[in-house]
C-alpha positions in Angstrom: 240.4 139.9 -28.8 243.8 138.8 -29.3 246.5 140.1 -27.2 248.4 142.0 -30.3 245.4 143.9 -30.6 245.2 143.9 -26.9 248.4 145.7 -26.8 248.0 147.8 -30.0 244.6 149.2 -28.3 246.2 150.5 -24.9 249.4 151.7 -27.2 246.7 153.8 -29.0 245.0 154.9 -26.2 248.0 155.9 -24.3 249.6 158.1 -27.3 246.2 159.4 -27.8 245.9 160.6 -23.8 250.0 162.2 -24.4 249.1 163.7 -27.2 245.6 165.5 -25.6 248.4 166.5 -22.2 251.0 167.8 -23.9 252.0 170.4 -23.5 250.4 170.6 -19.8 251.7 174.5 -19.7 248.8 175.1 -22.4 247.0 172.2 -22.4 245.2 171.8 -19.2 243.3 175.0 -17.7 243.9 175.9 -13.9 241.4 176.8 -11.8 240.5 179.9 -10.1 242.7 178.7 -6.7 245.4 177.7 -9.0 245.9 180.1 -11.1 244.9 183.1 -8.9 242.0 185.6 -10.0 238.9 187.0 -8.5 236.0 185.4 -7.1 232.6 187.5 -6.5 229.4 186.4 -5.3 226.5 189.1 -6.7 222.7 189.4 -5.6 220.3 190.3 -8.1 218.1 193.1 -7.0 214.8 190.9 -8.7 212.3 193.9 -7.2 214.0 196.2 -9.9 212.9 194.5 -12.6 209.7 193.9 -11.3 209.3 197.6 -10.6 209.7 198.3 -14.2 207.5 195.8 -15.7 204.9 197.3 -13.6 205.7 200.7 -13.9 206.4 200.1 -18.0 202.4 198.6 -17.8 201.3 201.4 -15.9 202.3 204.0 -18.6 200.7 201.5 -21.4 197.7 201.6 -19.6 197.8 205.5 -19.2 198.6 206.0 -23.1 195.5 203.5 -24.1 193.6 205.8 -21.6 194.5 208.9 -23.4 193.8 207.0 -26.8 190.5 206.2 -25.8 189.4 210.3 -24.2 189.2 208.4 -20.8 190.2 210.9 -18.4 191.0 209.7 -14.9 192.4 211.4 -11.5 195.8 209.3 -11.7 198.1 206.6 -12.0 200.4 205.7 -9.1 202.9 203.3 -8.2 201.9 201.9 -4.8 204.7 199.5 -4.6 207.0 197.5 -6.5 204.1 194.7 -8.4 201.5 197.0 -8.3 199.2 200.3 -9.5 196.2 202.6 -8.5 194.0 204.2 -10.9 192.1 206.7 -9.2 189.0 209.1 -10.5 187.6 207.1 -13.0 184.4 208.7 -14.6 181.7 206.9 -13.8 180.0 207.3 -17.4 183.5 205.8 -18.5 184.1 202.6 -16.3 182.3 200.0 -18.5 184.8 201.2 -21.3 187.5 201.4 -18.5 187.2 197.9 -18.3 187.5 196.9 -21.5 191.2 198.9 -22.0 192.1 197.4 -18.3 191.5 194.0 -19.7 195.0 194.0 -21.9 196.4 193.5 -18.4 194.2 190.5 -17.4 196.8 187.9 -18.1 199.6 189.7 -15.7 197.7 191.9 -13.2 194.8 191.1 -11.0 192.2 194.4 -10.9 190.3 194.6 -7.8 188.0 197.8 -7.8 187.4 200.5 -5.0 184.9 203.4 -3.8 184.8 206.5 -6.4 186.2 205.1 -9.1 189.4 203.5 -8.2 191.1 200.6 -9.0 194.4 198.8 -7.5 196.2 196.5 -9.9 198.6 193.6 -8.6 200.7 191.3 -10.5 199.9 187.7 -10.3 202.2 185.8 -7.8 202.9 183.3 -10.8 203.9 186.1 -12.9 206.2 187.8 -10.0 207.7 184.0 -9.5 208.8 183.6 -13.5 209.5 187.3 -13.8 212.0 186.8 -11.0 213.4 183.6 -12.2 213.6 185.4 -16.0 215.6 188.2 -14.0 218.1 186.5 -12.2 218.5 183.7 -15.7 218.6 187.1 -18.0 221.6 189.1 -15.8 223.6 185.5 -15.4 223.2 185.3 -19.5 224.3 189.1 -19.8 227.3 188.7 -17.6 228.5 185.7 -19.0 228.7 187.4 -22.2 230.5 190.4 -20.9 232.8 188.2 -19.2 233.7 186.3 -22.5 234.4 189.8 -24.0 237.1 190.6 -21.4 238.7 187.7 -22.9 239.0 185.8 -19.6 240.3 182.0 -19.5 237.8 179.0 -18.2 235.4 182.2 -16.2 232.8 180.2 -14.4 229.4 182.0 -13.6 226.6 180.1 -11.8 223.6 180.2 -9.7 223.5 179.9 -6.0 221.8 180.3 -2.8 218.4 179.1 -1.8 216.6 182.0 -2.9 218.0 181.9 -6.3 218.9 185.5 -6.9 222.7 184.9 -5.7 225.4 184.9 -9.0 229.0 183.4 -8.5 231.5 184.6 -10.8 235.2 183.3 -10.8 237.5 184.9 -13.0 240.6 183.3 -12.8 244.1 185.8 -13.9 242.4 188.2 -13.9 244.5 191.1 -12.1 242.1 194.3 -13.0 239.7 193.9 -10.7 238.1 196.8 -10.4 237.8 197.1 -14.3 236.5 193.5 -14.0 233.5 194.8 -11.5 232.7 198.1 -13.1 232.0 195.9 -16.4 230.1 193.1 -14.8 227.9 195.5 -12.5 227.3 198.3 -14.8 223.3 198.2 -15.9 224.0 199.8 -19.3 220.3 200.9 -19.9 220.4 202.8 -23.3 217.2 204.8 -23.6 216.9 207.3 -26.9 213.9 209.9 -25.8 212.9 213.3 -27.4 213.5 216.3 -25.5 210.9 218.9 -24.4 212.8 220.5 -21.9 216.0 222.2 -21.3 218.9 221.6 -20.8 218.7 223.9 -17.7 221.2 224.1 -14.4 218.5 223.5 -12.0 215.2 221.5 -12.1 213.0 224.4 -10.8 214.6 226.4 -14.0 213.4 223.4 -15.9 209.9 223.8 -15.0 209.1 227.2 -15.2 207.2 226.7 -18.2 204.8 224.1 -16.9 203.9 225.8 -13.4 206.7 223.4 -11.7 204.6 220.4 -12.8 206.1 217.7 -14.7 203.8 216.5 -17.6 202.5 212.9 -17.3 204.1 211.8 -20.5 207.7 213.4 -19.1 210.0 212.7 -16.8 213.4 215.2 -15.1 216.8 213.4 -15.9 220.2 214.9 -15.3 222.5 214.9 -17.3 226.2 216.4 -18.3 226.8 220.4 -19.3 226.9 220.3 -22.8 228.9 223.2 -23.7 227.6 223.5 -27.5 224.3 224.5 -25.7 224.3 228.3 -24.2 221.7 227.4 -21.7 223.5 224.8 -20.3 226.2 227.1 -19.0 229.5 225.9 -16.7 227.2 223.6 -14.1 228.7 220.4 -13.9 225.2 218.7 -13.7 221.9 220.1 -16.4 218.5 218.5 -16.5 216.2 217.6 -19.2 212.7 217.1 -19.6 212.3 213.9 -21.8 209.5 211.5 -23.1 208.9 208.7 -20.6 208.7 205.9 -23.4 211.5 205.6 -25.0 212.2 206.3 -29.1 214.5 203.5 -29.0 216.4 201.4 -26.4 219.3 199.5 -26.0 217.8 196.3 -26.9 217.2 197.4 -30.5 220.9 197.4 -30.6 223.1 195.0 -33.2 226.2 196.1 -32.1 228.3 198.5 -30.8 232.0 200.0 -30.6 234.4 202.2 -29.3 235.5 205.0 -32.0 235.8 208.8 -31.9 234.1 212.0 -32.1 234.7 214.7 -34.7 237.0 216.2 -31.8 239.2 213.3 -31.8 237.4 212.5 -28.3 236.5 208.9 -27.6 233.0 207.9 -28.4 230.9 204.8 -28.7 228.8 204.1 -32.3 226.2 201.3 -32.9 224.5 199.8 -35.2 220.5 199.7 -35.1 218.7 196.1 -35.5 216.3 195.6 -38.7 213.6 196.7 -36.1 215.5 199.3 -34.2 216.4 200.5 -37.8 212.7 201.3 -38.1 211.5 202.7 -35.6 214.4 205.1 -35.1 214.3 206.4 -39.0 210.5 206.6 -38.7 211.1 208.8 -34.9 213.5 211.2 -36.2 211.7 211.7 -39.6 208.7 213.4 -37.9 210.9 215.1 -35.2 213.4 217.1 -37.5 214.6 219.9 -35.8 213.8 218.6 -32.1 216.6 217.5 -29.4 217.0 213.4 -29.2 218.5 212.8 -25.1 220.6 209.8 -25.5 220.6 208.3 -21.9 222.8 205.8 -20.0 221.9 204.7 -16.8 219.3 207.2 -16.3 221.8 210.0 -17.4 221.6 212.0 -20.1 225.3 211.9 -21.7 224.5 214.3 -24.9 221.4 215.8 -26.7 221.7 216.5 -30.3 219.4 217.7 -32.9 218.1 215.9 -35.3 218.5 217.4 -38.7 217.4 214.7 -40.7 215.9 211.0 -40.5 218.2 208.3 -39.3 218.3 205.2 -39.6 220.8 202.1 -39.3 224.0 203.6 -37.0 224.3 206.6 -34.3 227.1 207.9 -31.8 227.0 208.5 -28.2 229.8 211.1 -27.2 230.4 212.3 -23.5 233.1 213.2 -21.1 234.6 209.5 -21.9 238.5 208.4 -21.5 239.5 205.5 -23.9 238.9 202.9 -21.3 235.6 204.0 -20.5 234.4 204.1 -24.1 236.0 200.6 -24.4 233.8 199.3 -21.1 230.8 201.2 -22.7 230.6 199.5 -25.9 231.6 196.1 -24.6 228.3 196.9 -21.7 226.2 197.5 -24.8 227.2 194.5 -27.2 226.1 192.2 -24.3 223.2 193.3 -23.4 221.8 195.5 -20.5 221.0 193.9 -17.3 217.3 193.5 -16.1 218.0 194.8 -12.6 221.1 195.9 -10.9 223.2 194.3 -8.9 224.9 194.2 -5.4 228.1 192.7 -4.6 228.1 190.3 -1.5 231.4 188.8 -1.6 234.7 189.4 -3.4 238.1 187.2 -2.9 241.2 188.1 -4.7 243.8 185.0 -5.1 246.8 186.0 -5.9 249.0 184.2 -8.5 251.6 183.2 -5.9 249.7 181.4 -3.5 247.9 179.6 -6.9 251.6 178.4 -7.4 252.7 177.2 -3.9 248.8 175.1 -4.1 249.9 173.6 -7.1 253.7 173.1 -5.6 252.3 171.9 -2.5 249.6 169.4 -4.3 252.2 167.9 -6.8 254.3 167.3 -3.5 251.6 165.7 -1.4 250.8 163.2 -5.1 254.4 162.3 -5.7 255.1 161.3 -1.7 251.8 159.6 -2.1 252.8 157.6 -5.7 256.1 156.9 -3.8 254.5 155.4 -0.8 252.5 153.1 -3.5 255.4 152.3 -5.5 256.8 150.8 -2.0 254.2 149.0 -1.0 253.3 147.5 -4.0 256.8 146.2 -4.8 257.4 145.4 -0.9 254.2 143.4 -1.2 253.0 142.3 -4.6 257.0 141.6 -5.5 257.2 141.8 -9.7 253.3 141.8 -9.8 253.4 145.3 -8.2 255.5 146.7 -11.2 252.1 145.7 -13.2 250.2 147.4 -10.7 252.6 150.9 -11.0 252.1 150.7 -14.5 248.8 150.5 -14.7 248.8 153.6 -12.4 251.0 155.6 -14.1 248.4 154.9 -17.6 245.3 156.0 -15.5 246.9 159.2 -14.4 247.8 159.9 -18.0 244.7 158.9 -19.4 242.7 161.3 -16.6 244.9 164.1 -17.7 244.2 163.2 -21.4 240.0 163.6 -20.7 240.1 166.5 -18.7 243.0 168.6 -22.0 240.6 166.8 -24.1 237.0 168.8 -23.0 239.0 171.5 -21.6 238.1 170.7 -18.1 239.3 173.2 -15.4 242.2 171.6 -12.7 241.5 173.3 -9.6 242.9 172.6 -6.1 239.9 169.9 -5.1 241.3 168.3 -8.9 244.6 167.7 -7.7 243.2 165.8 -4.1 240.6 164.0 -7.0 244.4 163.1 -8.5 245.7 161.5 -4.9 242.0 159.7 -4.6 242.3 158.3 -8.1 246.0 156.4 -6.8 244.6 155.2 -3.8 241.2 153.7 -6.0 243.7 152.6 -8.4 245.7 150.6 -5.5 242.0 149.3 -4.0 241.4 147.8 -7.7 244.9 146.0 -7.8 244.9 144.5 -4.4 241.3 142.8 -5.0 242.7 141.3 -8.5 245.5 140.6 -6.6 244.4 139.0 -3.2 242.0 136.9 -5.6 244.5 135.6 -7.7 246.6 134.9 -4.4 243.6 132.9 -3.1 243.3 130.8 -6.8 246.8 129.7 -6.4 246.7 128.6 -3.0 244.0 126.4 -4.1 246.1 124.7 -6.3 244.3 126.0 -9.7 247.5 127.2 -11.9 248.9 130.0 -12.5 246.6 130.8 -15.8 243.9 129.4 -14.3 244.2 131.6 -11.3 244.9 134.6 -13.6 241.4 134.1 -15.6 239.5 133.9 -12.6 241.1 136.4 -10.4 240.7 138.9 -13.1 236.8 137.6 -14.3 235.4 137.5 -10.5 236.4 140.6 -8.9 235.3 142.4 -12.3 231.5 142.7 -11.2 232.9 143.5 -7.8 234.9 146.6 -9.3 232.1 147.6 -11.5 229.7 147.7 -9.1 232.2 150.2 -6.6 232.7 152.4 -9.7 229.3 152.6 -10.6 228.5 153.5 -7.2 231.0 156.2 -7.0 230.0 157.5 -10.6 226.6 158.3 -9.0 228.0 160.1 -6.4 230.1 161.8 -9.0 227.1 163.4 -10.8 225.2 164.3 -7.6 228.9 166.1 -6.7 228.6 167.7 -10.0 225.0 168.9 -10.2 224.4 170.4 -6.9 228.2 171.3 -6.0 229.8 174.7 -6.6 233.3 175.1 -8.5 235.5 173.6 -6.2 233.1 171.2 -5.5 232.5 170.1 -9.0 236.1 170.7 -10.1 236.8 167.3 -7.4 233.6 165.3 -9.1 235.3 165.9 -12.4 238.3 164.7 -11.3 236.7 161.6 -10.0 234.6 160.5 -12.4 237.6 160.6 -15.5 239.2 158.7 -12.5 237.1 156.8 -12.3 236.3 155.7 -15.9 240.4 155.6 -16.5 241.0 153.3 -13.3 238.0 150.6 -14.6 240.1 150.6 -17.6 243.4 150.3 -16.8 243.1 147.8 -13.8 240.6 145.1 -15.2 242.3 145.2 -19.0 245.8 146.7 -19.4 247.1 145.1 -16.4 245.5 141.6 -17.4 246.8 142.3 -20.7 250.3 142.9 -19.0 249.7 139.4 -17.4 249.0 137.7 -20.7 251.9 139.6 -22.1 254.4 138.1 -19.6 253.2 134.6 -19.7 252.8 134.6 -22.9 255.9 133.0 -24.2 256.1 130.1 -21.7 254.3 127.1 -22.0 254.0 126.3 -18.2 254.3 128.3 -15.7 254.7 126.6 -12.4 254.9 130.0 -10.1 254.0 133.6 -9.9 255.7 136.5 -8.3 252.9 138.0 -6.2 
């Protein structure tokens, strides 16, 4: 390549890199301990999900049971991966089997005296169902995160059992808004009513002996006071179908909006699916009570007077914020299991901007210290050498705009490592060429092979560091990876600038001199 298009390359890669940087103010993200935020470190309660799956199972099995005229003792929970069936006929226990069978892929069925039966979930399917958890409520909070409209959030995995979520939110100043929306399970359920609402569960089950039906379950809910048996409590309770009409899954989307009082409220919009089932539930249930239940709370119970399909409201007790929360919850999904908060850290915006003061310090004593030395040593060669610096810190600032890479406090010591690599490169070209022309082999001569010997040598390093890098990046937490970042555009940016723009600056000196008898270095 000639040394025009030498210089027009580095020209166009240098205005590229200022144009990517500027302006800094909105062009490169700070991190979390930059910017100031929240940092919280969640556990995902994996045995909740695994709980349901089994208890969700259980009541399959108990409705293919009833489907089938086989009448046992019971179905119990007897822990959180596994079920008894007790009392089954004897008569009935071939065709038992047959039923039980749909749960051969997930639960192992090991039989007992008089007609029992304990089912287990495999280990294989307790390992992946675990996994799916933890993956799932990551997924969901990420997406709730996104709808606060936080800046460069960063969610990931850790601890060595897996089930630990960090989640740095950096600027944000609600945090308590900011926890409510991430921890809130947001389990929409839609059931039929059979009971109540009445102000105490006894009341509730007067009619049934105090016995609740196998296909029903108590849940409390709020005093509705457009229902006269409700009264003034401040807590009712209904007797609702156990499986669900609809749930929040079958959601599309969902809203804040308001009530024909003027109240806040939350409307959605059914899925294609949801859609159907919920027109096909209401059209053979006209006149009945639907529960529409949050977070095993029944927030209203209206009667159906016709079938509905496609969009519904859920109306409460709700301030503006809260239906705001609610409808963001249910746009993004309901978590698998809950959650419990293990850590929190709250960086406040000042001490974000002494770290950046303080790190822009300790890099501009640093670049003045190399500026010194170079020149003190290296006499006009170090000018070369500053140059070439000052391009691989802009051109490191340019990749990290350019893919919207986070700064964070481990960047800006990845900044003062990236001088002193940059300085490492110079002084091998350097000592090299010092070494050619000591031996008498010209200035040019001395150039060439300064610059073509210690090449491999520098390429080698690099490389070696770049693997580092990656391991930094893959196993590391944000800080962590926020340095490997750093390092690696560093990296890349130093190979470039101190094996070809400073040998082009070389040519470019020399270039208009026939002989050159000696070199300032």
């Amino acid at each position: 390549m000639s040394l025009r298009w030498k210089i027009i390359l580095i020209v166009v890669v240098t205005a590229l890199a200022a144009w990517a940087v500027y302006p800094p103010a909105k062009k490169i993200q700070l991190g979390l301990d930059l910017q100031g935020g929240v940092q919280l470190v969640l556990r995902v309660n994996t045995g909740d999900a695994l709980k349901l799956e089994t208890q969700t199972d259980m009541e399959q099995l108990r409705q293919s049971l009833a489907s089938k005229a086989i009448k046992v003792t019971d179905l119990t929970l007897t822990g959180g991966t596994s079920f008894q069936v007790t009392g089954v006929p004897p008569a009935q226990d071939s065709q038992f089997r047959q039923v039980a069978d749909d749960l051969s892929a997930t639960f192992d069925r090991v039989p007992d005296i008089n007609g029992n039966y304990t089912f287990t979930m495999k280990p294989n399917i307790v390992k992946n169902l675990r996994e799916q958890t933890v993956e799932q409520a990551r997924q969901t909070i990420e997406r709730r995160v996104n709808e606060l409209g936080v800046t460069e959030p960063s969610i990931a995995l850790q601890g060595s059992a897996g089930d630990q979520i960090m989640v740095q939110l950096p600027g944000v100043t609600d945090v308590a808004r900011a926890k409510e929306v991430i921890q809130s399970t947001g389990m929409l359920e839609l059931s039929l009513v059979d009971g109540g609402p009445a102000s105490s569960r006894k009341q509730l089950l007067q009619a049934t002996n105090g016995v609740v039906p196998e296909e029903d379950q108590v849940v409390p809910g709020l005093a509705d006071t457009s229902q006269p048996a409700a009264g003034a409590a401040a807590t009712v309770y209904y007797l609702v179908k156990k499986v669900p009409v609809i749930t929040g899954r079958d959601l599309r989307d969902a809203r804040p909006t308001l009530d024909e009082n003027a109240q806040p409220a939350v409307s959605f919009t059914l899925s294609g699916e949801g859609s159907q089932k919920f027109g096909t539930a209401t059209g053979q249930n006209i006149g009945r009570n639907l529960a529409i239940i949050l977070d095993g709370r029944v927030q209203s119970a209206p009667r159906i007077d016709g079938r509905i399909t496609g969009d519904g409201r859920i109306t409460g007790s709700f301030t503006q914020e809260e239906a705001q929360n609610l409808a963001l919850v249910l746009k993004s999904g309901a978590l698998p299991a809950s959650l419990t908060y293990l850590e929190e850290q709250t960086i406040g915006p000042s001490l974000g901007a002494d770290s950046i003061r303080d790190g822009i310090l300790a890099s501009l004593v640093g670049f003045a210290f190399v500026v010194v030395f170079m020149l003190g040593y290296y006499h006009l060669a170090g000018i070369n050498a500053i140059v070439a610096l000052v391009l691989n810190l802009l051109i490191l600032l340019g990749f990290m705009a350019y893919i919207g890479a986070t700064m964070t406090l481990p960047g800006i010591a990845g900044f003062v490592l990236t001088m002193g690599m940059g300085v490492d490169s110079n002084v091998l070209i350097f000592e090299r060429i010092k070494e050619e022309i000591d031996a008498q082999h010209g200035v040019r001569a001395s150039l060439n092979a300064g610059f073509n010997r210690v090449f491999w040598t520098l390429l080698d390093t690099h490389v070696a560091s770049l693997i580092s890098a990656a391991f930094l990046f893959q196993f590391g937490t944000g800080p962590i990876r926020g340095f490997a970042t750093t390092l690696t555009f560093g990296l890349l940016a130093n190979l470039f600038t101190a094996t070809f723009v400073s040998r082009t600056m070389f040519e470019a000196m020399l270039s208009g001199r026939r002989q050159v008898a000696t070199l300032s270095i």
